[in-house]
C-alpha positions in Angstrom: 27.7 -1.2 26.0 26.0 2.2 25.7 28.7 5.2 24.7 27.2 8.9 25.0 30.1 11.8 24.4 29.2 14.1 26.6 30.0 18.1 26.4 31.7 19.8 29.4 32.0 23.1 31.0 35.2 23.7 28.5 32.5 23.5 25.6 32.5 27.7 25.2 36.4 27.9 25.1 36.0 25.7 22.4 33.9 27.8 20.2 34.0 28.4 17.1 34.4 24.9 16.4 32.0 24.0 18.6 29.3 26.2 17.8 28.0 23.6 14.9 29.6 20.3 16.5 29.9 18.7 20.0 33.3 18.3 21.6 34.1 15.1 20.7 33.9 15.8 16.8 37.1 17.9 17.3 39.7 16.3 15.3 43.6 16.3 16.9 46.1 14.1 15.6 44.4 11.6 12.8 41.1 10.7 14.2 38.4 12.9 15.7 37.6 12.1 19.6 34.7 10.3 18.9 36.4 8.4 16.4 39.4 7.4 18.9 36.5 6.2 21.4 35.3 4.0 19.2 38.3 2.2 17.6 39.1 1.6 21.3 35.9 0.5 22.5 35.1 -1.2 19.0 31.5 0.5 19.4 29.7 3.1 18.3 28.7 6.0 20.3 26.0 9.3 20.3 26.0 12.7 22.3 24.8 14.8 24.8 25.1 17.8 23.4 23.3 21.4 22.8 19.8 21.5 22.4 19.9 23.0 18.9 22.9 20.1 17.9 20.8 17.4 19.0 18.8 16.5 16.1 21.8 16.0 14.5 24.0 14.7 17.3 20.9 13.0 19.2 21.6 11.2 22.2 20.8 7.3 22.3 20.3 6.2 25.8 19.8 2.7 27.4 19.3 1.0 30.5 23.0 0.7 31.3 24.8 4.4 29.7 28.6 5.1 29.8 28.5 8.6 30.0 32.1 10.1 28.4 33.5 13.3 28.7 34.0 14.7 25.0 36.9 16.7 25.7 39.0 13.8 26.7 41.3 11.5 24.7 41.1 7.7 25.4 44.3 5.8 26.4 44.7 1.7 27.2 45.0 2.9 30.8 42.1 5.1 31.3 39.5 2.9 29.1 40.3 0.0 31.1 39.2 1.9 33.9 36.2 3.4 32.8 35.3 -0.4 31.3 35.2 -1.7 35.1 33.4 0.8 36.4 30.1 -0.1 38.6 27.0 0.9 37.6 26.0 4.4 39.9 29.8 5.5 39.9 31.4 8.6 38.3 35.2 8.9 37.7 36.8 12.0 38.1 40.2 13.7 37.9 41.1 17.6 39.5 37.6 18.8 39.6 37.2 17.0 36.1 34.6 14.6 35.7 35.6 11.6 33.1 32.8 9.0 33.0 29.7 8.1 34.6 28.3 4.6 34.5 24.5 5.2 35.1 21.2 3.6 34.2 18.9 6.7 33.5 19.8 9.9 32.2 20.7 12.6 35.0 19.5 16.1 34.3 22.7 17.2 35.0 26.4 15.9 34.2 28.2 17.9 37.1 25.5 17.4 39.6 25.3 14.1 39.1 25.4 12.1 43.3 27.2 8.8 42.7 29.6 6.9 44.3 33.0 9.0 43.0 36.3 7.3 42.3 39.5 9.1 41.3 41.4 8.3 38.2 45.4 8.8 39.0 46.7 8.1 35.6 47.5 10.7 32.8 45.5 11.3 29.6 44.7 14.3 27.3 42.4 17.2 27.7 41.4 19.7 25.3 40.2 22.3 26.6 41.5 25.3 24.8 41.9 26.1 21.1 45.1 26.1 20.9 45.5 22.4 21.9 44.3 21.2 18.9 47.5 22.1 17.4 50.1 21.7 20.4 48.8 18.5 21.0 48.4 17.3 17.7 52.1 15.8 17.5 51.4 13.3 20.3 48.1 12.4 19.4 49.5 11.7 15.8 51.8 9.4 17.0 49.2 7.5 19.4 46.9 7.5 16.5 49.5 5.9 13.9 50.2 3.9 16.5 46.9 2.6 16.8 45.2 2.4 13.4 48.7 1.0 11.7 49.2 -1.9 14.4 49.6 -5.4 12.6 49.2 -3.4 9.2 51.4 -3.6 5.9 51.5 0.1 4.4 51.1 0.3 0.8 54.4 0.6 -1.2 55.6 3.5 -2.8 57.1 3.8 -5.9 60.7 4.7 -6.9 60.3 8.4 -7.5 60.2 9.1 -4.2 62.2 10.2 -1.7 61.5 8.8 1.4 63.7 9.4 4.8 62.9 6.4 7.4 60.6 4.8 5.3 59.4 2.2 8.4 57.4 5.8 10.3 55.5 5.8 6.7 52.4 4.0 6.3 50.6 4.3 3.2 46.8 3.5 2.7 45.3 1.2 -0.4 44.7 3.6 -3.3 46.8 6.3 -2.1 48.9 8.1 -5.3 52.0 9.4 -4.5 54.5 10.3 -7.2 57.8 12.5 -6.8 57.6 13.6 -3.7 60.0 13.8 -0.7 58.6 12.7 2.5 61.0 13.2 5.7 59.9 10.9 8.7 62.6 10.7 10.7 61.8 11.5 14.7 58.1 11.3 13.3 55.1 9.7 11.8 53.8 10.5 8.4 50.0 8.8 7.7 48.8 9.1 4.0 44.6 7.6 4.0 43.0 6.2 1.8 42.9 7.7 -2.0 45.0 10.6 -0.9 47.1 12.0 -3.5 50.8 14.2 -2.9 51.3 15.3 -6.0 55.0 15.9 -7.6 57.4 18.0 -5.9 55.8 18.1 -2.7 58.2 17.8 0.4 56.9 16.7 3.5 58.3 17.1 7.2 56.8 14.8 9.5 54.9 14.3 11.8 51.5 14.5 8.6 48.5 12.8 8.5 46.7 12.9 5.2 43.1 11.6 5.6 41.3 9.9 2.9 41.0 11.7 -0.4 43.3 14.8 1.3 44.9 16.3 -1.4 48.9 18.0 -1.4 49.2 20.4 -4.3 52.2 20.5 -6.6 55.2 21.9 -4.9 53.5 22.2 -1.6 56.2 22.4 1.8 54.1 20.8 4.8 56.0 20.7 8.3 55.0 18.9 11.7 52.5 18.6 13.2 50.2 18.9 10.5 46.9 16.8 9.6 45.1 17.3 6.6 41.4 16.1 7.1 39.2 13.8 4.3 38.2 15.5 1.3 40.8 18.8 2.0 43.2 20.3 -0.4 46.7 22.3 0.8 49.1 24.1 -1.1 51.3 26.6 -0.7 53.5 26.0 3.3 52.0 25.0 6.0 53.8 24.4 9.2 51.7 22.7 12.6 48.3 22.9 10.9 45.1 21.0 11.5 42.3 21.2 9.1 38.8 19.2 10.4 37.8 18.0 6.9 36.2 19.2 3.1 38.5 22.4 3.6 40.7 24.5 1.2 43.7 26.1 1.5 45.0 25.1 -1.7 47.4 27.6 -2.9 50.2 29.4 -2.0 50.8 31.5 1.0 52.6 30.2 4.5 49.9 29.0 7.0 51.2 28.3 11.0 49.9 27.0 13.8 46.3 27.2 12.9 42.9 25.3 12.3 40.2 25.0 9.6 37.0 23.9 10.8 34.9 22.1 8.0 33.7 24.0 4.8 36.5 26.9 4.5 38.3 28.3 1.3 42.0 30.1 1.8 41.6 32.2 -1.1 45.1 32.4 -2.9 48.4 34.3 -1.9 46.4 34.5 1.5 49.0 34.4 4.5 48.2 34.2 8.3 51.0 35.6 10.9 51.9 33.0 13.4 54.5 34.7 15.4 54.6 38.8 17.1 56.8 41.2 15.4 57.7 41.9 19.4 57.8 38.1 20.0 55.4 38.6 22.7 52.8 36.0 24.2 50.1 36.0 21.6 46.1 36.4 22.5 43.4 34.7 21.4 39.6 35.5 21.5 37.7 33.6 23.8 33.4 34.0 23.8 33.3 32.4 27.3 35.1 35.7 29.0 34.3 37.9 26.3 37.6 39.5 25.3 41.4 38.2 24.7 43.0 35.4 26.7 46.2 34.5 26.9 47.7 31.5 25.2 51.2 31.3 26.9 52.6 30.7 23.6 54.5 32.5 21.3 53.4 31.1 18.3 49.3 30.9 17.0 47.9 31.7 13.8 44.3 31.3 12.6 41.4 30.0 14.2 38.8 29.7 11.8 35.2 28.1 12.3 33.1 26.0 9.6 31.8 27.6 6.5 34.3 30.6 6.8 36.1 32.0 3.8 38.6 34.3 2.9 39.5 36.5 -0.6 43.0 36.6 -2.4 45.7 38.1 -0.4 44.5 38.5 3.2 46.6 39.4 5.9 45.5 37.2 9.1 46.8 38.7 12.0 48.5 36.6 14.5 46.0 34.8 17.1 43.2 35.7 14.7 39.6 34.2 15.7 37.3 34.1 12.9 33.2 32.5 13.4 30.6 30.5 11.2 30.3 31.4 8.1 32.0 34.6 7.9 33.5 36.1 4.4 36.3 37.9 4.8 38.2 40.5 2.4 40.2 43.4 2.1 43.5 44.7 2.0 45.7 45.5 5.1 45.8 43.3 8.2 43.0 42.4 9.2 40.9 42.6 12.8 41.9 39.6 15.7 38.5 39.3 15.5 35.8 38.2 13.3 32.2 37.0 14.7 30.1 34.6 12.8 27.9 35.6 9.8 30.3 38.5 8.9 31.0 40.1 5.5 33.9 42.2 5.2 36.9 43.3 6.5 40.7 45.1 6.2 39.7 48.6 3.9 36.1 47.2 3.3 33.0 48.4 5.3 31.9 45.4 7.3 28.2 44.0 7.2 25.7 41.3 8.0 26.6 37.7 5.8 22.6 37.4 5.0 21.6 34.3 5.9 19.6 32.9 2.9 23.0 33.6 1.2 25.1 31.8 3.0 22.9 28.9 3.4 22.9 28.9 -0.5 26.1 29.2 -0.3 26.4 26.4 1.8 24.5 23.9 -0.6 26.6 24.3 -3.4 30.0 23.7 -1.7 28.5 20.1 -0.4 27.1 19.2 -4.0 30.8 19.9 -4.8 31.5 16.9 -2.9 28.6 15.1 -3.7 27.1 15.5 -0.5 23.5 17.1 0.6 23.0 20.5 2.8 19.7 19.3 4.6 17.3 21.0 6.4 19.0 20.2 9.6 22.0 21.6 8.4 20.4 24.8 7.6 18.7 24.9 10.9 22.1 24.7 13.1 23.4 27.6 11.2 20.1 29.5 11.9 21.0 28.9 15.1 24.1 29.9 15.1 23.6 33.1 13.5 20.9 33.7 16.4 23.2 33.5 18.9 25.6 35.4 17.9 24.4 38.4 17.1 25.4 40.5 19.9 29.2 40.0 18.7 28.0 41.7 14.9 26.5 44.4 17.0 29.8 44.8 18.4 32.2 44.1 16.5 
């Protein structure tokens, strides 16, 4: 079979995360979308996606195309049902479209005529930012769940502390040493060559991807997933970081997510809750101005290739772009548009381009990985597009 991801009309309450990725790269609980679609459907899959994303999210069609939404988390049920579905039929939910089986391309996802059938089951939706982190606890679960079935964890050794030690699974090459891990109620995945190093305590439900890194002394409480290649110190509490991300010293960190690429600089702290206890707002680019979450608690929202100095202030239900350096003392702004230099007590300016792309190269060769010309073009993009917010803000 033919998989293509598609994105949805939720795609710009997604943003910044989607402004350099489609939908379905999002990661909540362990694995990405994408990457839950194919352990499920044992296959691998492409996207339809933004026209500037597509040369490095290109879309493979077939004569026979399963056309997913990239929003959407699979379950048994719901795969099952799009696996029998008919060539020429789209399934839908409340307005929502799911899956269309087709044999050409259609020029449009939601005007696509064919014969409609309605899926009655549950599954889950992301749709706004926040639900990356509210939903991260059950798609944790459903992800250990999945990826630990029929699976021996790794042992650990005898200087740790370990609290239900059967809701611990522990990948091959994984080093932990000293450290108290708390799983009961939860789930607590450690991948492949992570490391918690000594005196860490960990409050489940974690996931640790592979070669994630807890610092000495770090306190990390549910929900929290720690994408590959990231480092975390300090407390976090409810966090999810996409991948290759620092926030590796100390400083308290709630209810928030790192896109791919961002340093915390030290001592840095971001407000999760209202002094006033009030619903908090978050900035959304489809409406232009602050929505409301509905929830009390919501920290940071930071896109790829963002930054920060020593000893920020984040604001509670702070939304920060691509690829924006931010500095300064005093709280700062709720928010901060892509490409932006600046902030608190510091005069605000353009993030010149050529820099940041420079910028950009080195922090991959730290990984041993290779800022390409493609690369370079999506944030070129990027900064195009959103311009109007530096004007403005």
């Amino acid at each position: 079979m033919n998989i293509i991801l598609f994105d949805n009309q939720y795609r710009e309450d997604m943003l910044p995360f989607t402004f350099t990725r489609p939908q379905a790269d999002i990661r909540v609980g362990i694995l990405t979308i994408r990457e839950k679609w194919e352990r499920y459907l044992q296959t691998s899959t492409s996207s339809y996606t933004q026209a500037y994303l597509s040369k490095k999210f290109p879309a493979h069609v077939t004569e026979d195309n399963y056309l997913i939404n990239g929003s959407i988390c699979p379950n048994p049920a719901l795969v099952q049902k799009i696996l029998n579905m008919p060539t020429g039929q789209k399934l839908t939910h409340g307005g929502d479209i799911i899956a269309i089986r087709t044999d050409t391309m259609p020029a449009s996802i939601q005007e696509f005529e064919g014969q409609e059938s309605v899926y009655e089951g549950e599954y889950t939706k992301i749709q706004h930012l926040w639900d990356i982190f509210t939903l991260n606890e059950q798609e944790l679960s459903a992800d250990f769940d999945m990826l630990t079935q029929g699976r021996k964890s790794q042992p650990l050794s005898s200087t740790n502390t370990v609290i239900c030690p059967e809701n611990v699974f522990v990948e091959e090459g994984a080093i932990v040493e000293c450290a108290v891990i708390n799983a009961r109620n939860a789930k607590v995945y450690i991948g492949p060559h992570a490391e918690i190093m000594e005196n860490a305590v960990l409050r489940g439900s974690v996931a640790l991807l592979e070669h994630a890194q807890v610092k000495v002394g770090a306190k990390i409480y549910g929900a929290t997933t720690v994408g590959p290649y990231s480092k975390v110190g300090g407390e976090l509490s409810n966090v999810v970081i996409f991948g290759y991300s620092n926030k590796a010293h100390d400083g308290f960190m709630g209810n928030s997510v790192l896109g791919e690429w961002c340093n915390i600089g030290a001592d840095t702290n971001t407000s999760n809750l209202k002094n006033n206890y009030d619903i908090v707002k978050l900035w959304n680019y489809k409406d232009g101005g602050f929505q409301k979450t509905g929830l009390q608690f919501c920290g940071l929202m930071m896109g790829d290739h963002s930054k920060c100095g020593i000893n920020v202030m984040f604001n509670t239900g702070t939304v920060v772009g691509v690829s924006a350096n931010i500095f300064g003392s005093g709280y700062q702004r709720n928010f901060y548009p892509s490409f932006h230099w600046g902030g608190g007590n510091v005069p605000v300016t353009d993030y010149k381009l050529d820099v940041a792309i420079e910028v950009a190269k080195r922090v991959y060769a730290r990984r041993n990985k290779t800022f390409n010309d493609t690369d370079a073009q999506i944030l070129y993009s990027v900064y195009n597009l959103t311009e109007e917010y530096r004007v403005k803000y």
